[in-house]
C-alpha positions as CSV (number, residue, x, y, z in Angstrom):
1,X,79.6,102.5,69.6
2,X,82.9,103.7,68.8
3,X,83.8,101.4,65.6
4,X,87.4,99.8,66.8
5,X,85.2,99.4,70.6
6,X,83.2,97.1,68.8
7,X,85.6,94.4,67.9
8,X,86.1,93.5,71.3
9,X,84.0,90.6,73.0
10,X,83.2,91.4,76.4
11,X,83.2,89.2,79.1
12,X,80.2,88.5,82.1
13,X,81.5,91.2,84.3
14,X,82.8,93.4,82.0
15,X,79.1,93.3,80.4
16,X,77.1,93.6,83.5
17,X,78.9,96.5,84.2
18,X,78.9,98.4,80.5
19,X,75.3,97.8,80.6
20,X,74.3,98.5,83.7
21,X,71.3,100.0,84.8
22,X,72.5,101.2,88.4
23,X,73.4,105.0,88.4
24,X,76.3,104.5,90.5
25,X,78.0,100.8,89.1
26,X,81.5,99.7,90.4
27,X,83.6,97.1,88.2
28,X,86.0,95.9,91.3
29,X,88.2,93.0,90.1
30,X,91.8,91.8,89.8
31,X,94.6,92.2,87.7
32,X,93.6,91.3,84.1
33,X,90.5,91.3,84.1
34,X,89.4,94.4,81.5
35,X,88.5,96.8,84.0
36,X,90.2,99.9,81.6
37,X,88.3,98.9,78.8
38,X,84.9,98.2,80.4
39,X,85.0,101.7,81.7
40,X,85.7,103.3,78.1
41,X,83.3,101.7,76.7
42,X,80.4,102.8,79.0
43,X,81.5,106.2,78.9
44,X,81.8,105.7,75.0
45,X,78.0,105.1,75.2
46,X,77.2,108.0,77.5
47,X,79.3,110.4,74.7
48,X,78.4,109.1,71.9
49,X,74.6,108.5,72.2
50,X,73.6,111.4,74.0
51,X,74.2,114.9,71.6
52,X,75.9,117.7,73.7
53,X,77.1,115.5,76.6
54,X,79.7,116.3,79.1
55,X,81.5,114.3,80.7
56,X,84.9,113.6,82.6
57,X,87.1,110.5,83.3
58,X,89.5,111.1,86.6
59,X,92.6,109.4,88.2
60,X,94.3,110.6,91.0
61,X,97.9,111.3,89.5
62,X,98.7,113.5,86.8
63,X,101.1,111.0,85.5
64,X,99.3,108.0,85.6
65,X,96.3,109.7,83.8
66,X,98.9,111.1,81.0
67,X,100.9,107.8,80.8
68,X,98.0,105.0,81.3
69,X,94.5,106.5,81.4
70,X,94.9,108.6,78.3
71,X,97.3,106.1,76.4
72,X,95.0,103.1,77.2
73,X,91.4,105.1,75.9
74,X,93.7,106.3,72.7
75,X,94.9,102.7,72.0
76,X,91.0,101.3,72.6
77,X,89.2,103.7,70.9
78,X,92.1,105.4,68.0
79,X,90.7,108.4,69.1
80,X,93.0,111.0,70.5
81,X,92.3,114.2,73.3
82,X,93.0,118.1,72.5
83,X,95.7,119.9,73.8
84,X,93.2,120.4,76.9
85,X,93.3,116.4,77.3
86,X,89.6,116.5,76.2
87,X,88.1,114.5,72.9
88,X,85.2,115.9,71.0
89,X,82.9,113.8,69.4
90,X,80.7,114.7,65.8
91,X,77.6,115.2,68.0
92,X,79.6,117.8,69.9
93,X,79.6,115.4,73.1
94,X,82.8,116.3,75.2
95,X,85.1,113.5,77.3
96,X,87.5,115.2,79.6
97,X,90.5,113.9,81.3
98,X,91.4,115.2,84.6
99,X,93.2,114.6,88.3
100,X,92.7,115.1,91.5
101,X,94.4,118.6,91.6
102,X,91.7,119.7,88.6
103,X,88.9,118.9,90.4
104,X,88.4,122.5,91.9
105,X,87.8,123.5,87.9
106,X,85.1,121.8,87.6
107,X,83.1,122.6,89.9
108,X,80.5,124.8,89.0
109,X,80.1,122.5,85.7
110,X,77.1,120.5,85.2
111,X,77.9,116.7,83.9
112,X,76.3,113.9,82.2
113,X,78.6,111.5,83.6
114,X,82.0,110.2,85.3
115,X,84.4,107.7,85.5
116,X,87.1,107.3,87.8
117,X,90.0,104.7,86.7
118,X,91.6,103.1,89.7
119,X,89.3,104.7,92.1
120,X,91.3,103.0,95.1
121,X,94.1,105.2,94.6
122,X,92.0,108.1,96.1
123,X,92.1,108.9,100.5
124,X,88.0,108.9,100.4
125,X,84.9,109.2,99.2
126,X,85.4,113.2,98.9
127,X,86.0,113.4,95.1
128,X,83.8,111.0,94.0
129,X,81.1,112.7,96.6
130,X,81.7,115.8,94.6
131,X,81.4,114.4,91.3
132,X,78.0,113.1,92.3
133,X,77.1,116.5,93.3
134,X,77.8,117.6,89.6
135,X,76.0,114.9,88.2
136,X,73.0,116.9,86.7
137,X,73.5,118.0,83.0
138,X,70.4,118.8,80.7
139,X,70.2,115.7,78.3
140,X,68.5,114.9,75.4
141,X,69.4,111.3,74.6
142,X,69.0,109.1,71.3
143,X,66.6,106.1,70.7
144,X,69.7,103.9,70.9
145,X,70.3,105.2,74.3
146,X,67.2,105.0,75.5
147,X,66.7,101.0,74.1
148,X,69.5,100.0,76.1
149,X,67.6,101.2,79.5
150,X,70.2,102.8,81.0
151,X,70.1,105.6,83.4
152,X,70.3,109.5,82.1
153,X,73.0,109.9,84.4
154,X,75.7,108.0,85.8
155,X,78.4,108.1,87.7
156,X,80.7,105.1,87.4
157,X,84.0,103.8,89.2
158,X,86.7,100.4,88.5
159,X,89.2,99.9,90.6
160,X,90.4,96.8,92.2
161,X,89.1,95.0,95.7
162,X,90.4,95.7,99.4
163,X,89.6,97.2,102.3
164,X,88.9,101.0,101.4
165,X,86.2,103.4,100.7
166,X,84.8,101.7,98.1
167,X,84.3,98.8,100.3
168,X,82.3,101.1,102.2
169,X,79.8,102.4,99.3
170,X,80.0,99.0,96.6
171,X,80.6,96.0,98.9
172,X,79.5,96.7,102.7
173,X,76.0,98.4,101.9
174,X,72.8,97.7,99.2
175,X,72.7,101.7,98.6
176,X,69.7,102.9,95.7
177,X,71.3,103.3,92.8
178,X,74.8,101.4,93.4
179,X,75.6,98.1,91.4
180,X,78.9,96.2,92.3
181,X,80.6,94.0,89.4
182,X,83.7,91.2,90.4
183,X,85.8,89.3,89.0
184,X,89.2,87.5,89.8
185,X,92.1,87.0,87.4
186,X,91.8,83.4,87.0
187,X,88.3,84.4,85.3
188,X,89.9,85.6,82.4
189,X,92.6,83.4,82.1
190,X,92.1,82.5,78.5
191,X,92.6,86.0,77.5
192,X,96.2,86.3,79.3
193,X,99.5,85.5,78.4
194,X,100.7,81.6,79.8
195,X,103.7,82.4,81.2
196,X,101.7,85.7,83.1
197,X,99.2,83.2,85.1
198,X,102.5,80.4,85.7
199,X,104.2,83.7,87.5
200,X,101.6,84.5,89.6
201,X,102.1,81.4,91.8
202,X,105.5,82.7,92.8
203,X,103.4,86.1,93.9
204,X,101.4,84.1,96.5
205,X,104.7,82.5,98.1
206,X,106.3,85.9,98.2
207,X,103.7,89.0,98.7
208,X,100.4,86.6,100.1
209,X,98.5,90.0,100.9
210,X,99.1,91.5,97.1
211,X,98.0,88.0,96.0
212,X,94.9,87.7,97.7
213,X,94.1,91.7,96.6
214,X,95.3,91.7,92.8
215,X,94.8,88.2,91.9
216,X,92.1,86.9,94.0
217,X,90.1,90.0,94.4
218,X,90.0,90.0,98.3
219,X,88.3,92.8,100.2
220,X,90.1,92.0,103.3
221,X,93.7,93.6,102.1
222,X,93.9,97.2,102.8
223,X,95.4,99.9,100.1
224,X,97.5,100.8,103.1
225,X,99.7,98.6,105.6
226,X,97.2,98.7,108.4
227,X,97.8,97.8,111.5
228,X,94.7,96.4,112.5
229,X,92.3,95.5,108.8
230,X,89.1,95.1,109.2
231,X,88.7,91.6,109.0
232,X,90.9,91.8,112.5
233,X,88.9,94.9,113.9
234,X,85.4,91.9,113.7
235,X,88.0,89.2,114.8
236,X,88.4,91.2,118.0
237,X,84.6,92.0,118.6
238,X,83.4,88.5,118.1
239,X,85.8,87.6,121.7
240,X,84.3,91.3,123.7
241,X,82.5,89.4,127.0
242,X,84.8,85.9,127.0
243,X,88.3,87.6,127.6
244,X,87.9,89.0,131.0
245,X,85.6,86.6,132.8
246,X,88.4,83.7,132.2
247,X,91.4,85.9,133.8
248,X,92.7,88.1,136.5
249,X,95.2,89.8,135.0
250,X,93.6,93.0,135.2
251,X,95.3,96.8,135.0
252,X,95.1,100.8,134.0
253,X,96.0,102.4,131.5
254,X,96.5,106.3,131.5
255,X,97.5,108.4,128.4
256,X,97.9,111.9,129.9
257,X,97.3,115.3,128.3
258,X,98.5,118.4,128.9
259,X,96.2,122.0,129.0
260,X,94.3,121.7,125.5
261,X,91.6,120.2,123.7
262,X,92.5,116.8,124.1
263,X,91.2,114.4,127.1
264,X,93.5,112.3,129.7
265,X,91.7,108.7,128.8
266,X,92.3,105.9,131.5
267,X,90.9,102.6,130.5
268,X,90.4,99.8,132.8
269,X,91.3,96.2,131.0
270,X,91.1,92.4,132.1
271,X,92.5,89.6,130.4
272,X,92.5,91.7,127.2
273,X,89.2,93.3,127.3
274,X,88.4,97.1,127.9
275,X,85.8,97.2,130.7
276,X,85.9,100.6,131.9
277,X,87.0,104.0,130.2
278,X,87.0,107.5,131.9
279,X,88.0,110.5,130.3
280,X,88.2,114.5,131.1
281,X,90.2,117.2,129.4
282,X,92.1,119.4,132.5
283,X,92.7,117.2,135.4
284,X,96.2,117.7,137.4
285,X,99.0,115.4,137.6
286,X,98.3,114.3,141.7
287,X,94.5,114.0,140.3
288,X,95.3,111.7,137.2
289,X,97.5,109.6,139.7
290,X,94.8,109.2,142.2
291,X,92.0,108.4,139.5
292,X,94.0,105.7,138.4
293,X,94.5,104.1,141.8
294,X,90.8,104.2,142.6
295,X,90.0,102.7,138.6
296,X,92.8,99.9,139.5
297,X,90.8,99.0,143.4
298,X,87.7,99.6,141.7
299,X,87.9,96.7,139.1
300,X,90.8,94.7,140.9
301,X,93.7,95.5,139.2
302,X,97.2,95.6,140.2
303,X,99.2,97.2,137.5
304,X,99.3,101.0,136.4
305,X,101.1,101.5,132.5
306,X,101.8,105.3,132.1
307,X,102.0,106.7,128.6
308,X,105.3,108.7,129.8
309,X,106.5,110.7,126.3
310,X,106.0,114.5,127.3
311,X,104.1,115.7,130.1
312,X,103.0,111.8,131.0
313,X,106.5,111.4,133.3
314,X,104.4,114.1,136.2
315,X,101.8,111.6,136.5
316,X,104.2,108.7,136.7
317,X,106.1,110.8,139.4
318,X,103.2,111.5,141.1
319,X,102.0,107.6,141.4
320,X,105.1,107.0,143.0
321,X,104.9,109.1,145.4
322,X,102.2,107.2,146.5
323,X,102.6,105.6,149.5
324,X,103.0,101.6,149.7
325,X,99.6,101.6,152.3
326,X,98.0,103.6,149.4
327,X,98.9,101.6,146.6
328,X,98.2,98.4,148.1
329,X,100.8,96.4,145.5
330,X,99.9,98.2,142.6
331,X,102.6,98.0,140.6
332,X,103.2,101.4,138.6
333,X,104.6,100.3,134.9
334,X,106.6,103.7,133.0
335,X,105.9,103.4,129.2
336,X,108.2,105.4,126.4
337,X,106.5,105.0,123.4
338,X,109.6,106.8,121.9
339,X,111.9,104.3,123.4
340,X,114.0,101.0,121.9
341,X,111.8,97.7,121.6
342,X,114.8,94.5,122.3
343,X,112.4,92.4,120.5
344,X,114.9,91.1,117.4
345,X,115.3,88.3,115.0
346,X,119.1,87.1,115.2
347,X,121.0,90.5,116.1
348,X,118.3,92.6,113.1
349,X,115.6,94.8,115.6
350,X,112.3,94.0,114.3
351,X,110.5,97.4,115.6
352,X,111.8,101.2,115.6
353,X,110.5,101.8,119.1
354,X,108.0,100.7,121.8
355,X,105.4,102.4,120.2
356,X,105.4,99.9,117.0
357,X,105.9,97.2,119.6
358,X,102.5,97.5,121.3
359,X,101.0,98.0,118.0
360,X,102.0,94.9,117.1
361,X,101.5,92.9,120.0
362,X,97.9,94.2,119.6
363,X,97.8,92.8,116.7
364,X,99.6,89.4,117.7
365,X,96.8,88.9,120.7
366,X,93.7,90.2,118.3
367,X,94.7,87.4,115.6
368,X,94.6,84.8,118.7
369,X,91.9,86.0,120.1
370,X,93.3,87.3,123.0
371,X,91.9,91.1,122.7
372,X,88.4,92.2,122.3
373,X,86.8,95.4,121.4
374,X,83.3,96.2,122.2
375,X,81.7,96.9,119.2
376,X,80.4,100.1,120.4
377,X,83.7,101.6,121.4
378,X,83.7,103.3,117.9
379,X,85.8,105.7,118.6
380,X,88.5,102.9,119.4
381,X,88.2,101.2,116.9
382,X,88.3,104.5,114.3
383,X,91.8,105.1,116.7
384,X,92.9,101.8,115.5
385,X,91.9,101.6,112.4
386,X,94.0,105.1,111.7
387,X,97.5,103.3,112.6
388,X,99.5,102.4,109.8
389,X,103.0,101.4,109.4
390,X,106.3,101.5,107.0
391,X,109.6,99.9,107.0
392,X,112.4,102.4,108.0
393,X,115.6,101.2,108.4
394,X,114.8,97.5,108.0
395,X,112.3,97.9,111.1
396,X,108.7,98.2,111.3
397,X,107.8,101.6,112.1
398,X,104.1,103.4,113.0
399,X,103.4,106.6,110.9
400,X,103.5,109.1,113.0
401,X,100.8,110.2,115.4
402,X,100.6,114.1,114.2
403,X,99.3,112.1,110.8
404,X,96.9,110.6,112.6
405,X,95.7,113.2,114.8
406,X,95.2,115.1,111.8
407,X,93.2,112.4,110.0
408,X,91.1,111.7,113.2
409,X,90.4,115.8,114.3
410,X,91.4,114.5,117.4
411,X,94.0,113.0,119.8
412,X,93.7,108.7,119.2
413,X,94.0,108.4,123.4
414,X,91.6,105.4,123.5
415,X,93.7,103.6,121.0
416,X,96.9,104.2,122.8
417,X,95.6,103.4,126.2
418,X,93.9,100.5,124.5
419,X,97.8,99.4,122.6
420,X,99.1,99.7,126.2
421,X,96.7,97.4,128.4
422,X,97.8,94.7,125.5
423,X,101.4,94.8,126.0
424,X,101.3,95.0,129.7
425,X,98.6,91.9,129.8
426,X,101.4,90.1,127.5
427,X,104.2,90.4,129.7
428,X,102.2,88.5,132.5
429,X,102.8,90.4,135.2
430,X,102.4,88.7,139.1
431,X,99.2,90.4,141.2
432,X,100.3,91.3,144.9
433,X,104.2,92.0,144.4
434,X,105.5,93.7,146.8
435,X,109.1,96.1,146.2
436,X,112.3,94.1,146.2
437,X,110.7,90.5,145.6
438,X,112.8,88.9,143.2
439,X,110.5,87.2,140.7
440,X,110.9,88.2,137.4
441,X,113.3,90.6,135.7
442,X,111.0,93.9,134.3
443,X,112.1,95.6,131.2
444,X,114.1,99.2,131.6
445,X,111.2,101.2,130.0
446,X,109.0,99.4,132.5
447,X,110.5,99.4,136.1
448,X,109.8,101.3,139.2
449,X,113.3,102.7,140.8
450,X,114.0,105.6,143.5
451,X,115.8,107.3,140.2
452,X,112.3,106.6,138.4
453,X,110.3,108.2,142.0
454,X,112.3,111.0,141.0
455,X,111.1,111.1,137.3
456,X,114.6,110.6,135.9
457,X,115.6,107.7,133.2
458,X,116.1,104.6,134.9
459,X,120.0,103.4,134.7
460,X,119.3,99.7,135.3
461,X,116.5,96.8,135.3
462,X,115.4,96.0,139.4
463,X,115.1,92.1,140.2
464,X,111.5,91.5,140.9
């Protein structure tokens, strides 16, 4: 072991994980708790007991591989990389430094090893998937080595906790060969500065989610600002078969496509819960309006919500050019994902448009158990789990759905059919209303006028 490693005194975790004898050993824990050092040290042993070893360290970012990874394994171990960020040791053993847009060079090199710092930062499992594809070097290892039982190979991450691919391969599954290591920061709080832990309590009043991720280690906290976590996705299945036998608020929802790859879906929801999806790629506007008259009779419903950005405005026309015998008091709702939520705190909007709106009040009804997922609709939940948000403007804002038609292959039309069916359940809606009853005022983006027969924008809210 490298002589200035050697001074330091591990801790439990950091020990498990130096020592381990998985292949594949993730150190996932909190802010402060030696994660950096732990991983230098086991690829220390991997260099400097094994003659002729090769082996890499990776971060995602250039800059915080030059500024933090390199800085933090010079100031650990006094020893300092080559103009090619690599450090050779007197057995000839080789510890390269790379990033994510080096990975390419690497790939027709056998290794002995790998560590990746911070291994959350990445998208996926992709690079770390082809680092274990690479992990097959020739090795002749010392006695020392071999005493300490460890594995030939080994491929080894740190990073800290939350709901990403690492959750996936370290926490959710007992894989061959993995080992997962935790520990939260309080653990090592009689290594850290006094005022450091005193500061953290302002962190939980302020940022509660970046508490519960970097202090307390949480795997419920996404790297991203999801929409719908996964602790909420399993919120939502646990309520699939209560929802809908306990209402009758019960509707379509129809996100239409044009001539390409993608399908029109219609779902069929009740109190909440999907209980009925069709979907088929070419179907014509009169033919997506009458499919979603005979889904509403079919399951008792009596509200139609429209997805009406592009092409969707035909099959809104078309529904109301239904006649009244026809429709039977089906009330036909127009959405515009693209157009302005009212929902505001004082005079400050809290959404950018409708679209985030329904996300939201998704989200609002899953964490009260108020919307259910089956837990074999994976395809609906993978369309939920893709939608993220940002703050633009002071308003919440979804990313936008190129990104995550990109990310999915596809078009996400369950989720949005799925988004819709919430917000129209939420705005409690009267079964049987007939035209012209004055009952309750309906929103502009939501109200069925001659102008809106027509397909043109609506100019005012009707009475109902």
């Amino acid at each position: 072991m490298n002589q200035q490693l050697s001074k330091f005194t591990l801790k439990p975790w950091q020990n498990q994980y130096v020592f381990s004898k998985a292949r594949y050993p993730g150190l996932w824990s909190a802010w402060g708790t030696g994660k950096t050092l732990a991983l230098i040290m086991r690829a220390m042993i991997y260099a400097s007991q094994i003659p002729n070893n090769l082996g890499v360290i990776f971060r995602k970012q250039y800059t915080d591989l030059r500024d933090s990874t390199v800085k933090d394994f010079t100031r650990y171990t006094g020893l300092v990389p080559n103009s090619n960020r690599t450090i050779i040791l007197p057995n000839k053993s080789e510890i390269m430094f790379r990033h994510i847009e080096e990975l390419n060079n690497i790939q027709n090199i056998n290794l002995g090893f790998f560590g990746i710092e911070q291994a959350e930062e990445l998208d996926g499992d992709n690079e770390f998937m082809m680092l274990f594809g690479r992990l097959r070097r020739e090795v002749e290892p010392t006695q020392e080595f071999l005493d300490d039982g460890l594995p030939l190979r080994s491929g080894f991450v740190i990073g800290n906790a939350g709901d990403h691919w690492g959750k996936t391969l370290w926490k959710d599954q007992q894989l061959e060969g993995y080992a997962i290591y935790e520990a939260a920061t309080i653990d090592n709080a009689d290594n850290l500065p006094s005022d450091f832990i005193k500061s953290l309590q302002s962190l939980e009043k302020t940022k509660p989610e970046m508490y519960r991720k970097y202090v307390l280690n949480d795997w419920s906290v996404s790297k991203r600002n999801q929409v719908f976590p996964s602790t909420l996705i399993e919120l939502m299945k646990s309520r699939d078969g209560f929802l809908a036998r306990h209402s009758a608020n019960c509707g379509v929802s129809v996100d239409p496509s044009g001539e390409g790859v993608d399908d029109n879906v219609f779902m069929v929801g009740k109190g909440g819960e999907p209980l009925h999806t069709y979907r088929k790629a070419i179907m014509s506007p009169t033919e997506k309006a009458i499919k979603a008259v005979e889904l509403c009779k079919q399951f008792n419903g009596f509200f139609i919500i429209v997805d009406c950005d592009g092409i969707g405005i035909e099959t809104y026309s078309e529904l109301n050019n239904l006649s009244e015998d026809y429709l039977q008091g089906i009330q036909i709702l127009k959405f515009h994902g693209s157009a302005k939520s009212e929902i505001a705190v004082g005079e400050r909007l809290v959404y950018m448009n409708l679209r985030a709106e329904a996300a939201f009040t998704t989200q609002k009804r899953g964490w009260a158990g108020r919307a259910a997922i089956n837990d074999a609709d994976t395809m609906l939940i993978e369309d939920l789990k893709a939608d993220e948000y940002e703050e633009k403007r002071g308003m919440i804002a979804l990313i936008p759905k190129k990104d995550i038609k990109e990310r999915l292959g596809r078009s996400p039309g369950l989720g949005d059919c799925y988004k819709m069916l919430q917000w129209a359940t939420e705005q409690e809606l009267k079964a049987n209303l007939r035209p012209y009853e004055k009952k309750r005022k309906v929103q502009e983006y939501a109200i069925m006028d001659d102008a809106c027969m027509m397909g043109a924008e609506p100019t005012h809210a009707r009475m109902w």
